[in-house]
C-alpha positions, 0 to 999 in steps of 0.5 A: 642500571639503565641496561635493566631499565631498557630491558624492562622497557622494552618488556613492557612495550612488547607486552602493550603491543601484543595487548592492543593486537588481541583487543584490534582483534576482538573489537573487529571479530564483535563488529563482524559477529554483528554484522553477520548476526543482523537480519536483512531487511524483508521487502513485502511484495506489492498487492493488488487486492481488487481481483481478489476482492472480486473472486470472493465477492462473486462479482462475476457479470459486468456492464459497461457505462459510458458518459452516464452520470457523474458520481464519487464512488469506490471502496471502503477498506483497511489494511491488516498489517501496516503498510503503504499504498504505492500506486493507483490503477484504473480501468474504467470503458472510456478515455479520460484525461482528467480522472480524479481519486481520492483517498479519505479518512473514513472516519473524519471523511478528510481528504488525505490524498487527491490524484488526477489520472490521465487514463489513456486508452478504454479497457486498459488498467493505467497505473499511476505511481504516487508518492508513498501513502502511509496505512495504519493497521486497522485503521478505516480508509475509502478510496473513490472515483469521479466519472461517468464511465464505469463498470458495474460488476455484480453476482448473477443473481444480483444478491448482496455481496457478504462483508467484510471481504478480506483480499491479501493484506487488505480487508474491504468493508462496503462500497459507497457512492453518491451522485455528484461531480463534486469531491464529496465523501459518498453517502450511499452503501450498495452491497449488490455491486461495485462500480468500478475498476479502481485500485492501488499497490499495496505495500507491507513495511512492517 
């Protein structure tokens, strides 16, 4: 009686052996199916919008300013796709050390992020990584400058320049400024030039 007992013991213990084998197998056959199956993360390349801006702007002829009158004066943009800016670049005709730029909510006019370039050598773009700044798609921004040194770049003709003017991922609306050393939205639009050079990276995430 014991020998069928064992025999049938045995029977069963091989039988819950060769059962978890298979189900060892097909959990890590699914787990590798996933794995394979799971696309890789894309990383979008980062843009510079502003040469493209000028090259459909016609903004081809430039002046230089230097020690001029202090003004708040940049961009007003939105992004097509969500993302986020990485760095600003300036190239401005003067050394200066303490160039402030802000990024605004357009519609709010709040400040959402205030950075102090420390532009090193005239006639350079100086490029200053900051922490990530998240864009919304669509949604309206302004980036501007303070200073007295600046490019004005302008068509030929100095005719007004047609907007919106889509650049990358990155659409611009109008440039604004306004006479001021202080950190004031800009209340003046000029569609005949932009004062610049003042950009940033932009990133799309999604």
């Amino acid at each position: 009686m014991n020998k069928i007992f064992n025999q049938r013991y045995l029977h069963l213990k091989s039988i819950f052996w060769v059962f978890s084998l298979i189900s060892a197998f097909l959990i890590t056959s699914c787990s590798n199916d996933d794995e394979v199956n799971e696309p890789a993360p894309i990383i979008y390349p980062q843009e510079n919008p502003l040469d493209k801006y000028y090259e459909n702007t016609g903004f081809s002829t430039t002046t230089n300013y230097t020690a001029s009158p202090t003004s708040e004066f940049g961009l007003a943009f939105s992004a097509n796709v969500k993302g986020k800016i990485n760095s600003i670049l300036v190239k401005i005709p003067a050394v200066k050390s303490n160039l402030r730029v802000t990024i605004w909510d357009y519609d709010t006019k709040a400040v959402l992020r205030t950075e102090v370039v420390n532009v090193t050598s005239a006639n350079n773009i100086i490029t200053k990584n900051i922490s990530e700044l998240i864009l919304e798609k669509d949604k309206k921004y302004m980036i501007t400058m303070n200073s007295g040194d600046w490019y004005k770049r302008a068509k030929p003709d100095n005719s007004n320049a047609t907007y919106p003017v889509t650049a990358g991922n990155i659409k611009f609306w109008e440039y604004r400024w306004v006479g001021t050393a202080s950190q004031v939205f800009p209340t003046n639009v000029d569609l005949k030039y932009n004062g610049g050079d003042l950009s940033f990276s932009f990133q799309q995430t999604d």
